[in-house]
C-alpha positions as MATLAB code, in Angstrom:
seq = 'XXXXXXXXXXXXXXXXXXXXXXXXXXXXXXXXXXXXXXXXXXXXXXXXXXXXXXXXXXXXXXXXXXXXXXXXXXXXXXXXX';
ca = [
       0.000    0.000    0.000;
       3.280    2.316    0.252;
       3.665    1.757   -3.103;
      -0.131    3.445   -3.959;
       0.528    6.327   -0.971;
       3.712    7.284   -3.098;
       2.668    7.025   -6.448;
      -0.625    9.035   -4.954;
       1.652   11.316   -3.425;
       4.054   11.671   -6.279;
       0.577   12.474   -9.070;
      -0.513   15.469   -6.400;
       2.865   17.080   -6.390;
       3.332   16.878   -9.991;
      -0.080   18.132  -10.958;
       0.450   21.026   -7.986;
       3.501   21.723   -9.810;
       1.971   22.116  -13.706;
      -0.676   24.374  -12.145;
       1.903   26.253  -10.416;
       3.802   26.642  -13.639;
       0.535   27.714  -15.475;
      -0.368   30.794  -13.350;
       3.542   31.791  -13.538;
       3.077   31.529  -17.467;
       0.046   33.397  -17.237;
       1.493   36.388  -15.626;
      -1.177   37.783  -13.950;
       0.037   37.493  -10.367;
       2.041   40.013   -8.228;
       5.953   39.803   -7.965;
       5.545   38.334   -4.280;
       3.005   35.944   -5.508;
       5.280   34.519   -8.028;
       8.015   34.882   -5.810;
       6.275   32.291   -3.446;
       5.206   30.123   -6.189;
       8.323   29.652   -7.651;
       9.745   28.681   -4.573;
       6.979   26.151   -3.648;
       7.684   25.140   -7.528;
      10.815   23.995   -6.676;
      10.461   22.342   -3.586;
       7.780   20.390   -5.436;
      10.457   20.072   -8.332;
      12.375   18.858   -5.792;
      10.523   16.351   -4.072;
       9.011   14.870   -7.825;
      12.903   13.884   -8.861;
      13.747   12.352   -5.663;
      10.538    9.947   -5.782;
      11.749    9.604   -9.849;
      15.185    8.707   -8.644;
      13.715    6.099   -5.685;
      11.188    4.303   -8.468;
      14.347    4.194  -10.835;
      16.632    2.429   -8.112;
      13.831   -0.234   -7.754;
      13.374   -1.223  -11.082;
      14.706   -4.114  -12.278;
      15.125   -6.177  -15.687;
      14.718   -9.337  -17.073;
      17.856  -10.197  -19.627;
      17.811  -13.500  -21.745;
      20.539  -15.758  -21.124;
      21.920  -18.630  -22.595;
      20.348  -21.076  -19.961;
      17.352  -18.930  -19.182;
      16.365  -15.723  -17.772;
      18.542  -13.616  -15.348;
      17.089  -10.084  -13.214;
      19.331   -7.609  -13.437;
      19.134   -4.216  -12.151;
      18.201   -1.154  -14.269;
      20.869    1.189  -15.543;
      18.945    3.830  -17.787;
      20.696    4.879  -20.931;
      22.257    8.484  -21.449;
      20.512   10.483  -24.501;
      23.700   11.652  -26.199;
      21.363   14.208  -28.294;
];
């Protein structure tokens, strides 16, 4: 049930974060208003990569080998573009 509370968790803060990023696109706020919601932007920035960077340390894959399967652990690939 972690797993849900996270992912939950995770979905809020992200969708927080777009709407944030929406009214500071918008412009219509006052400089101490977007002051404030920048930095509560990147707190929520913040907290989004971390629980990224936990779900990417858990992830695991299954590689063919000659007498069967093997799980290996997931090393993402750098885009080199």
């Amino acid at each position: 049930m972690a797993c849900k509370n996270d992912s939950q968790n995770f979905e809020k803060s992200l969708a927080e974060l777009e709407k944030i990023v929406t009214t500071l696109e918008q412009g219509d706020i006052s400089l101490e208003d977007s002051l404030s919601a920048f930095e509560k932007g990147v707190k929520l920035s913040n907290d989004c990569q971390k629980a990224l960077s936990s779900a990417e340390q858990k992830i695991n894959k299954l590689v063919a080998k000659n007498d069967g399967f093997v799980l290996e652990s997931f090393t993402p690939e750098q885009d080199n573009s």
